[in-house]
C-alpha positions as CSV (number, residue, x, y, z in Angstrom):
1,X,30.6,-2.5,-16.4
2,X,28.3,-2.3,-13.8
3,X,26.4,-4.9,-11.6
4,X,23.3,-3.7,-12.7
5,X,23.4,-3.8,-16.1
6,X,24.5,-7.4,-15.9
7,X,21.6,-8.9,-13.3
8,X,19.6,-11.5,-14.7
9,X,16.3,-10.9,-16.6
10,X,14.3,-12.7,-14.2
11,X,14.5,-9.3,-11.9
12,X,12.4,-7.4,-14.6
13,X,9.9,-10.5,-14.8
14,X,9.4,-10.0,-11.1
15,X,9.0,-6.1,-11.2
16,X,6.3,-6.9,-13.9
17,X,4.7,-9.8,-11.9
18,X,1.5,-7.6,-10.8
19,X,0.9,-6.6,-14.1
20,X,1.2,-10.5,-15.3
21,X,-0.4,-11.8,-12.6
22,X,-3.9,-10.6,-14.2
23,X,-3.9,-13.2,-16.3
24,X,-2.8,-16.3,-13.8
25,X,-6.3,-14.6,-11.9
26,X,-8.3,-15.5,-14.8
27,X,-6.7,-18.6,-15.6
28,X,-7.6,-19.8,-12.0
29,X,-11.0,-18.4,-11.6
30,X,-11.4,-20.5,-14.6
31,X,-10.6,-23.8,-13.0
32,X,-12.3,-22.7,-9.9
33,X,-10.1,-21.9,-7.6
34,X,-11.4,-20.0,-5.0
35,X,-9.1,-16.6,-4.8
36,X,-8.7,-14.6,-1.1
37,X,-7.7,-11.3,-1.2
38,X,-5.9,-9.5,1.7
39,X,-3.8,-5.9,2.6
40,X,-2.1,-7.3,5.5
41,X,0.9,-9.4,6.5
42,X,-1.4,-10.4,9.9
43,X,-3.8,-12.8,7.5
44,X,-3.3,-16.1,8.2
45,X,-2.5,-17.0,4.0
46,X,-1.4,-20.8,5.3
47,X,-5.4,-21.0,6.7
48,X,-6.7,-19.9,2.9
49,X,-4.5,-22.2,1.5
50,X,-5.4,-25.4,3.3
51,X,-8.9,-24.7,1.9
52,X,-7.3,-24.8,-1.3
53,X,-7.9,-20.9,-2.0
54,X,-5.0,-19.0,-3.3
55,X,-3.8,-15.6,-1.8
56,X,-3.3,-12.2,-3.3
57,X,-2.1,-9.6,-2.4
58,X,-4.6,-6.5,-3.4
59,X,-3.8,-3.5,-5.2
60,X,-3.1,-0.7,-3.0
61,X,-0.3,1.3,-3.8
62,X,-1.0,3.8,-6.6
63,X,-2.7,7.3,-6.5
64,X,-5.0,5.7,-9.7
65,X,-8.1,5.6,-7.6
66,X,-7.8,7.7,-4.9
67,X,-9.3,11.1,-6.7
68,X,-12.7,8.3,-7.0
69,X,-12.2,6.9,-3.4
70,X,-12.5,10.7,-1.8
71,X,-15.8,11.2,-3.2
72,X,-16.6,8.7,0.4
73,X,-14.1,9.0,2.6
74,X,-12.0,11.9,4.0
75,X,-9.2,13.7,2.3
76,X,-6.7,13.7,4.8
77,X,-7.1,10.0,5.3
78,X,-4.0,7.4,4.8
79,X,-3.4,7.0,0.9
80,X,-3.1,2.8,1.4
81,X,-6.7,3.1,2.8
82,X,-8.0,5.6,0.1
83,X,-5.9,3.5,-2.9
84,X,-7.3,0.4,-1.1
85,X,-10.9,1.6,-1.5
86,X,-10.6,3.1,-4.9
87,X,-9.9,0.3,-6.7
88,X,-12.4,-2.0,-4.9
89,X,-15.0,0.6,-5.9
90,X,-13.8,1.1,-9.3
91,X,-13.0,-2.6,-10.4
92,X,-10.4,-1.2,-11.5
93,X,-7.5,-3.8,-9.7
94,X,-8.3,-7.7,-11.1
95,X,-7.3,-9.1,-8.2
96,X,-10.3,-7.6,-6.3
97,X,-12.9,-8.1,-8.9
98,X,-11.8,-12.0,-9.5
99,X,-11.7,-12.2,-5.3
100,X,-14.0,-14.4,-3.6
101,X,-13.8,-13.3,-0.3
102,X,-11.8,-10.1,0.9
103,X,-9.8,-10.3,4.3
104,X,-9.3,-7.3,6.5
105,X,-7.9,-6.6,9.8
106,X,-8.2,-4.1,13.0
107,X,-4.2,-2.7,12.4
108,X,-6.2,1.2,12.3
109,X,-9.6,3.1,12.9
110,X,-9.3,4.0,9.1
111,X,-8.9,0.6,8.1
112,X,-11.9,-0.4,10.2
113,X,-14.2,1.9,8.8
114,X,-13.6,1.8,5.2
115,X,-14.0,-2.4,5.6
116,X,-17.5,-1.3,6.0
117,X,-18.1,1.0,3.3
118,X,-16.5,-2.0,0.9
119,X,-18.6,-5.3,2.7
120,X,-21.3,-2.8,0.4
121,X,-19.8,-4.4,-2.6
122,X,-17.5,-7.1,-2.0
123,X,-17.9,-10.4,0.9
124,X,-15.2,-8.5,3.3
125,X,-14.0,-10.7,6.5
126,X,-12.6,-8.8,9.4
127,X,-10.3,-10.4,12.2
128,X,-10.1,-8.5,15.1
129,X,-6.7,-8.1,16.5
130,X,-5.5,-7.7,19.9
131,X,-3.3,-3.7,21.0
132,X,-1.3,-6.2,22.7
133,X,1.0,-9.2,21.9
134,X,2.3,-9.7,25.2
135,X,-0.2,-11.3,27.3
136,X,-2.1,-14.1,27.4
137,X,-5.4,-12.6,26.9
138,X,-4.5,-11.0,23.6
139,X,-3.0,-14.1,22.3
140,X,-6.3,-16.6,23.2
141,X,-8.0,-13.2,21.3
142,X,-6.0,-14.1,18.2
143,X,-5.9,-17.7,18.3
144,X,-10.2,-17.4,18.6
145,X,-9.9,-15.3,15.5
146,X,-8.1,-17.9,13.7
147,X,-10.4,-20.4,14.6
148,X,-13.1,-18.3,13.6
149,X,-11.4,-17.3,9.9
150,X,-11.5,-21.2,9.6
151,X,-14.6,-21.9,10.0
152,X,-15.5,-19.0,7.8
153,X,-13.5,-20.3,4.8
154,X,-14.5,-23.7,5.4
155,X,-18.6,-22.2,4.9
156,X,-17.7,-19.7,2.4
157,X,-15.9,-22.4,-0.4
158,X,-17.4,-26.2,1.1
159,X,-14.1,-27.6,1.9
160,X,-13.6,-28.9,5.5
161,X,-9.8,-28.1,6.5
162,X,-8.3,-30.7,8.2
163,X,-5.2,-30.7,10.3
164,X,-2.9,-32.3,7.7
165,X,-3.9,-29.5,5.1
166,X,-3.3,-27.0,7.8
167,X,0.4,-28.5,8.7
168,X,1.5,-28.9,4.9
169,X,-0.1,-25.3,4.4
170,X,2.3,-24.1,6.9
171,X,5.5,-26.4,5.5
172,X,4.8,-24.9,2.4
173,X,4.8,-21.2,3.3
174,X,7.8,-21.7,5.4
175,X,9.6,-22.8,2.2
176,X,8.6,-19.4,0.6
177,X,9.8,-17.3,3.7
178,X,13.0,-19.2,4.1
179,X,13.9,-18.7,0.2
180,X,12.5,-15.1,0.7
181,X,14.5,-14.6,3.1
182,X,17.7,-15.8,2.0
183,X,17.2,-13.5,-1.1
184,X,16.7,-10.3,0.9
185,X,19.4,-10.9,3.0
186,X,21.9,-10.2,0.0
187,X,22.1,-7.1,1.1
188,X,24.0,-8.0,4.1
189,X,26.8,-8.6,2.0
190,X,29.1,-5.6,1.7
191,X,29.5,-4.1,-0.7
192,X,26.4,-5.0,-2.0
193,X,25.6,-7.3,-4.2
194,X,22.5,-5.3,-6.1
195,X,20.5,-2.3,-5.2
196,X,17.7,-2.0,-2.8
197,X,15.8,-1.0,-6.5
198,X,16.3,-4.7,-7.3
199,X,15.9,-6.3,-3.9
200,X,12.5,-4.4,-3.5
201,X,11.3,-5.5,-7.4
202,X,11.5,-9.3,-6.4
203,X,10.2,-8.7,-2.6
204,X,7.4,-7.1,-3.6
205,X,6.8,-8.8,-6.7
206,X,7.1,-12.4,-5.2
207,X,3.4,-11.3,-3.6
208,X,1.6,-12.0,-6.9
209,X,3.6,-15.2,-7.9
210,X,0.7,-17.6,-7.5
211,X,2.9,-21.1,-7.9
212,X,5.2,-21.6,-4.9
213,X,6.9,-24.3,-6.1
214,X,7.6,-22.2,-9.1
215,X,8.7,-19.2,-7.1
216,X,10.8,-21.3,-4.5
217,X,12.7,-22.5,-7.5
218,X,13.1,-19.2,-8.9
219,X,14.1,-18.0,-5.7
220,X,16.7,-20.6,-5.3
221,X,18.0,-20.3,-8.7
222,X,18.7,-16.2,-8.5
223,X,20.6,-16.1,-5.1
224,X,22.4,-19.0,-6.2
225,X,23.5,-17.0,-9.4
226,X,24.1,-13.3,-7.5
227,X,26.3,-15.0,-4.7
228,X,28.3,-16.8,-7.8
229,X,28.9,-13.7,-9.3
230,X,29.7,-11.7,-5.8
231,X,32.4,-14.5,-5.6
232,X,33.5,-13.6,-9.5
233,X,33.7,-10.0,-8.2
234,X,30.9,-8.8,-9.3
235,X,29.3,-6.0,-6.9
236,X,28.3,-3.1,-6.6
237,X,30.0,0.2,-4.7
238,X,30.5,1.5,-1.8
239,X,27.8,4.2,-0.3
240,X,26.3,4.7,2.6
241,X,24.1,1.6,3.2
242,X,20.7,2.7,4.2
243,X,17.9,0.4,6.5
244,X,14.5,1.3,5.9
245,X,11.3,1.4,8.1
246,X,7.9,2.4,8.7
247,X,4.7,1.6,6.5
248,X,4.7,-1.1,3.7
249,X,6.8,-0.1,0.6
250,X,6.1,-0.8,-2.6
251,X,4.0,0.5,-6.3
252,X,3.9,4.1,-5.5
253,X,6.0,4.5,-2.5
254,X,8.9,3.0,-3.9
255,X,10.1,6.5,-5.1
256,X,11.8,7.0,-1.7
257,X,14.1,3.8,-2.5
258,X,14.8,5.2,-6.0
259,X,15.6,8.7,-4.5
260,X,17.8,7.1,-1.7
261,X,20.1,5.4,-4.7
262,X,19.7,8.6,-7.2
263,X,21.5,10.4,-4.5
264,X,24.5,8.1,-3.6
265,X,23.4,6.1,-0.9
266,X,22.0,2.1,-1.5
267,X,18.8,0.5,0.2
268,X,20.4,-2.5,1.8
269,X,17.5,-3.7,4.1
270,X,13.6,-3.5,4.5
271,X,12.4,-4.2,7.8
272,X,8.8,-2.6,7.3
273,X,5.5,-5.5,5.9
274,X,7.1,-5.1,2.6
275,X,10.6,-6.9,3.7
276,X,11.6,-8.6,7.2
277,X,8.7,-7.8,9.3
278,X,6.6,-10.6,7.8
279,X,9.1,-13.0,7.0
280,X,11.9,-13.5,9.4
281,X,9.9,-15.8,11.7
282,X,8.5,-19.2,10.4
283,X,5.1,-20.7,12.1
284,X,6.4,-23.6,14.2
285,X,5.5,-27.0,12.3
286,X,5.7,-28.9,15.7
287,X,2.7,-28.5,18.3
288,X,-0.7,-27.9,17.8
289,X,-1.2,-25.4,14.2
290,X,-3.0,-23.1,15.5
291,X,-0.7,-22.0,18.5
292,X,1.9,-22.0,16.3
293,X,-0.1,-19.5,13.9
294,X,-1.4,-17.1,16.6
295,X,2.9,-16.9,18.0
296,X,4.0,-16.0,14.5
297,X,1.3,-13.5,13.5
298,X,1.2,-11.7,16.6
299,X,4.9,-11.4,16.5
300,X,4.4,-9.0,13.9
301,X,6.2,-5.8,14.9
302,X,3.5,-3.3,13.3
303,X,3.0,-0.2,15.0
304,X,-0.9,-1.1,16.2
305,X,0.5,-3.2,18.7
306,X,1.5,-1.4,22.6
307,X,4.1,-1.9,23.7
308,X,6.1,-2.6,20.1
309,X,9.1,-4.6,21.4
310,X,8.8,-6.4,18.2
311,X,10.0,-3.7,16.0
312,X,12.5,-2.4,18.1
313,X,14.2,-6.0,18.6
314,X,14.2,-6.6,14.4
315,X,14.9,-3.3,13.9
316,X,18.0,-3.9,16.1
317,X,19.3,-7.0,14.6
318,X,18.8,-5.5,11.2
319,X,21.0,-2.9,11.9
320,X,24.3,-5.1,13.2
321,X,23.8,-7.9,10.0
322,X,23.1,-5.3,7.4
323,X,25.8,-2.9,8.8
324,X,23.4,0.1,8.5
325,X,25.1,3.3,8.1
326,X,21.3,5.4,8.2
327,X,18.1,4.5,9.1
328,X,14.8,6.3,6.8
329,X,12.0,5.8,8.5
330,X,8.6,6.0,5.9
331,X,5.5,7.0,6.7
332,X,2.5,7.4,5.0
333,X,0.5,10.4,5.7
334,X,-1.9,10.5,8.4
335,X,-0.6,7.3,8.9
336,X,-0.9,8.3,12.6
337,X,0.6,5.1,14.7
338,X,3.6,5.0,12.7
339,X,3.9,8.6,13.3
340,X,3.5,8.5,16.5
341,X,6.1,5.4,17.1
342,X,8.9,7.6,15.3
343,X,9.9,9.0,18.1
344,X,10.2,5.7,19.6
345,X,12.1,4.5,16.8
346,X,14.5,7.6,16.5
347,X,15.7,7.2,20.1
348,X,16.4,3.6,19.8
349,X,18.5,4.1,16.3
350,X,20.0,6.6,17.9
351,X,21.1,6.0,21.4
352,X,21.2,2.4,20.9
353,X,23.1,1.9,17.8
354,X,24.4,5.7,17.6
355,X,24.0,6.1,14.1
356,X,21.8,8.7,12.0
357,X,18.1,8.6,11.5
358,X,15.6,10.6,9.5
359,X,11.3,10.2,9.2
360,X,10.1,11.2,5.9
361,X,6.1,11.6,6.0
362,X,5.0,11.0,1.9
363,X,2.1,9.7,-0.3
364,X,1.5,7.9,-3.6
365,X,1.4,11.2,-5.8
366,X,4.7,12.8,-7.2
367,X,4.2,16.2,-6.2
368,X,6.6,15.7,-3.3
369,X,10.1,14.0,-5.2
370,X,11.6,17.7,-5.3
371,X,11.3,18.2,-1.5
372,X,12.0,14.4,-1.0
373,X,15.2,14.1,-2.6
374,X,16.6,17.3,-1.2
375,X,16.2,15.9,2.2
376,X,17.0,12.7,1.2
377,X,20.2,14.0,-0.5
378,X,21.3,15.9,2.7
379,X,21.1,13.1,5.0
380,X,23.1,10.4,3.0
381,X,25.5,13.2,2.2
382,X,25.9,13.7,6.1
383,X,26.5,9.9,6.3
C-alpha cells in the first residue's frame, strides 16, 4: 500500500486550515483581538504580535475575484495583485473584512499602486523597502521602517510595545520556523518520505493556524510520526526529485506541483515565500531587536532586491541537501522581476550545479493545465 494513503489525518486538517480559519477570525474579533493582515513574507509578523495583534495571511491565490478586480486595474497585470484586490473589494475573503489594519510592501510597481486603490476601503500600511540588501544605507532604510511600523501599531490598537514583548515575540516565531522547518526538510530524505502535494498542504496551511503553541505541537508531533514510519519502511518511490522556485505557491498555483507528481516526478523542496525563503533564517534573539529584525528580513532572497545573492546562495544549498534532480522555476505572469531574474537563475542551476532547469510562466485560471503538463511531462521524462 502506498505512503499516501497511509499519512495521518492531520495533513487534510491543514489543507482545509484556510477554510477553518474563518471561524478562529470571528472567534477572535469577538474577544477583541486586533487582527493584521499582510501578502508578504518581508512584514515584520513578531512586531504585530508584541502588540498582541494576530497575523494572517490574506487571500490571494484564486482566480474568484479577479474578473471583479479588472473592472480597476489592468488586464495584463500579475494575478496575486489582481486576486489580492478582488477580494479586498468584494469582501469576499474573511480575513480582509475582520482585518484591522492591512500591511503592504514596495516588493513591485503593481503592488505599490494597487495599495492605493485599496487604503480607499481598508486602513492599508505601506513599508518601504530598500532595491538593495547589501549596504548599509538600505539596511538603516529598513530598520527606520520597522521603527516606524511600531509606532504605527502602537497608535493604531493603544498598546505600547516594549522590548520584552518584542524579544519573546521573536522567541516565539523562531519556535514556528524551526518546527517549520524541520517539517519541510523531509523531503531531503531519499526516497521521500511524502509528496511535495503533502509537504505544500501543511506549508501553506500552517499560515492560517492562529495558536502557535498549538501548531508547534502539531508540528512536532507529525515529523515525529513520518520519520518513525520512514524508519518502519514506509516511503515513497523513486522519481526524479524536483526543487521548485520563483513566485509564492500555493491555492491556485499549486496545480504545477500536482502536475509535477501526475507525471512521475515528486516536489521535494520549495525555496520560493511559500517554503525556505522565509524560514530558513531565524531573527537573532541576542543584540538589540530591531537589528536583529532588519538582518533577517532583508535577507529575504525575493527578486526586488539587486543584486539577489540571496536566492542564488539558498537556491544552492537547496539543491546539494535535497539532492535535486530538476529545478521548475514558477512565475506568475507579468510577474516581471521574477521573469527577468530567470535567466539569472537558469545559468546558476545550470553551470553551477549542472543539472536541468525549466521556467514555466502560469496564472490562477485552468485554461493552461493542457499545455502545462505536456511541458511538465517532457522535462521530468528527460530527467
Amino acid at each position: 500500500m502506498s505512503l499516501i494513503t497511509e499519512l495521518p489525518a492531520i495533513f487534510d486538517s491543514f489543507s482545509d486550515a484556510r477554510r477553518q480559519g474563518f471561524l478562529a477570525v470571528m472567534a477572535l474579533k469577538e474577544r477583541q483581538i486586533p487582527l493584521v493582515g499582510t501578502y508578504c513574507t518581508f512584514m515584520p509578523q513578531e512586531v504585530a504580535m508584541a502588540a498582541g495583534a494576530v497575523v494572517v495571511s490574506l487571500c490571494s491565490t484564486s482566480d474568484e475575484t479577479i474578473e471583479e478586480a479588472e473592472k480597476d486595474l489592468p488586464r495584463n497585470l500579475c494575478p496575486l495583485i489582481k486576486s489580492s484586490y478582488g477580494f479586498g473589494k468584494t469582501d469576499k475573503c474573511p480575513y480582509f473584512y475582520f482585518s484591522d489594519l492591512v500591511v503592504g510592501e514596495t516588493t513591485c510597481d503593481g503592488k505599490k499602486k494597487m495599495y492605493e486603490y485599496m487604503a480607499e476601503f481598508k486602513p492599508v500600511h505601506v513599508m518601504q523597502l530598500p532595491n538593495r540588501a547589501d549596504d548599509e544605507a538600505s539596511r538603516t532604510l529598513w530598520r527606520s521602517e520597522i521603527v516606524r511600523f511600531k509606532a504605527l501599531l502602537e497608535q493604531q490598537f493603544g498598546n505600547p510595545i516594549s522590548e520584552q514583548a518584542l524579544r519573546e515575540a521573536i522567541v516565539l516565531k523562531n519556535r514556528e520556523r524551526r518546527v517549520l522547518a524541520d517539517f519541510y526538510r523531509l523531503g531531503q530524505l531519499n526516497p521521500p518520505a511524502l509528496s511535495g502535494t503533502d509537504i505544500l498542504k501543511v506549508v501553506y496551511g500552517a499560515t492560517f493556524r492562529f495558536d502557535k503553541e498549538q501548531l508547534i505541537s502539531e508540528l512536532q508531533e507529525m515529523t515525529r510520526r513520518i520519520k518513525a514510519d520512514y524508519a518502519d519502511g514506509k516511503r515513497l518511490d523513486a522519481r526524479p526529485r524536483i526543487l521548485i522556485t520563483g513566485c509564492p505557491i500555493g491555492g491556485a498555483a499549486d496545480k504545477v506541483v500536482r502536475l509535477i507528481e501526475e507525471h512521475g516526478g515528486w516536489v521535494v523542496g520549495y525555496e520560493n515565500c511559500t517554503g525556505a525563503k522565509a524560514t530558513e533564517q531565524c531573527v537573532s534573539e541576542e543584540g538589540d531587536p530591531f537589528d536583529a529584525l532588519t538582518d533577517k528580513y532583508l535577507a529575504i532572497g525575493c527578486s526586488c532586491i539587486s543584486p539577489n545573492h540571496q536566492r542564488m546562495n539558498l537556491l544552492s544549498q537547496m539543491v546539494e541537501e535535497y539532492q535535486a534532480d530538476g529545478v521548475i522555476d514558477v512565475i506568475l505572469q507579468a510577474c516581471h522581476t521574477y521573469a527577468v531574474e530567470s535567466l539569472a537563475i537558469k545559468r546558476h542551476v545550470r553551470d553551477r550545479h549542472g543539472i536541468p532547469y525549466m521556467a514555466v510562466e502560469t496564472d490562477y485560471s485552468s485554461a493552461d493545465k493542457g499545455q502545462l503538463a505536456t511541458r511538465l511531462a517532457a522535462f521530468i521524462e528527460m530527467l
